[in-house]
C-alpha positions, -999 to 999 in steps of 0.1 A, spaced: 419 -383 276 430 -381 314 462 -380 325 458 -412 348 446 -432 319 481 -432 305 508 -450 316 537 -427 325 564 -458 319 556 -453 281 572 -419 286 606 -434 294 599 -457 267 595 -425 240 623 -407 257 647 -438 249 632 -441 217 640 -408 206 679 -410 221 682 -438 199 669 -427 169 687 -390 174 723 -401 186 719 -441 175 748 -458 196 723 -464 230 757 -484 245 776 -449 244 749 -430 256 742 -458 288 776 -463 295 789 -425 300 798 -408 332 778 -379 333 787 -371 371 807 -385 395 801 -379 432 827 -381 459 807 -400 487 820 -395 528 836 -427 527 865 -415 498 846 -440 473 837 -422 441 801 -433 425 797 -427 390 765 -416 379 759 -432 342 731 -431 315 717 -459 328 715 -453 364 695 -426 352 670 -441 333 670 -467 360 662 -443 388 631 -422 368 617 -456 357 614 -465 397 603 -432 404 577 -438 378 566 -469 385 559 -459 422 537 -430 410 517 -460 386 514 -480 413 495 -455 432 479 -447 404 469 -486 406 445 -482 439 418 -462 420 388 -480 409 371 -463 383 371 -469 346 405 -447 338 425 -471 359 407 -499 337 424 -483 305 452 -474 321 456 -509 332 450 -520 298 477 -497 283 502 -509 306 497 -541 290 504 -530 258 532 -505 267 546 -541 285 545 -557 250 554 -528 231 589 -529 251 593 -566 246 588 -565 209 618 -536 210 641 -552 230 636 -585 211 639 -571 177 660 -535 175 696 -536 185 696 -507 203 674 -518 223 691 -553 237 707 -542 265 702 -545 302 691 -511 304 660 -516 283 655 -553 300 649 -531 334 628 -507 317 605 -537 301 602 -556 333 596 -524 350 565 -526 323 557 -560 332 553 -554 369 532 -519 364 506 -538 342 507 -572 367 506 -546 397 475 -525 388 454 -553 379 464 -570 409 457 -539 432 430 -529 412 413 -564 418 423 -564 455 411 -527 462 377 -534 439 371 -564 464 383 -546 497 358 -519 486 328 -540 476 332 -563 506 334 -598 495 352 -624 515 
């Protein structure tokens, strides 16, 4: 299987799942400091668990949506998959505590909007490409 047929949101997805299952309490985990940076203004911003998974789910949700512009049938699957990885994350944040948090609501949207993007850019690209309208 290609690389670009799966989607890389589903890797944040496994990495939380295994934090949770390995150290169990997710709140400790999101909630602690792991760096504090002294900005120019005097302020101090503290970096958490969650900012983190926050940022790398952006980053990776940029990289699917340009993965999105490809028409061929790996972005077809992929698109599929993000689907599933979309209701995959539901179905956890729903049901497992650890999971019910605002953290994991991000990360599932973020889900949502990769699967919703690359069919929508897919669609839009196959027609730009084909030449109707």
């Amino acid at each position: 299987m290609k690389f670009i047929m799966f989607p890389l949101i589903f890797l944040l997805i496994i990495v939380y799942a295994a934090m949770a299952v390995i150290i169990g309490d997710m709140a400790g985990v999101l909630d602690k400091v792991v760096i504090t940076i002294n900005l120019m203004s005097g302020a101090e911003w503290n970096l958490t668990g969650s900012t983190i998974f926050i940022v790398v789910g952006l980053f990776l949700l940029f990289i699917e949506i340009l993965k999105a512009t490809k028409i061929d049938s790996a972005s077809m699957v992929n698109n599929g998959l993000s689907m599933g990885v979309f209701v995959i994350a539901l179905v956890l944040f729903i049901v497992l505590p650890d999971y019910g948090n605002s953290t994991f609501f991000i990360i599932t949207m973020m889900a949502l909007l990769d699967a919703i993007a690359g069919f929508t850019i897919t669609a839009v690209t196959a027609r730009r490409d084909i030449g109707f309208g």
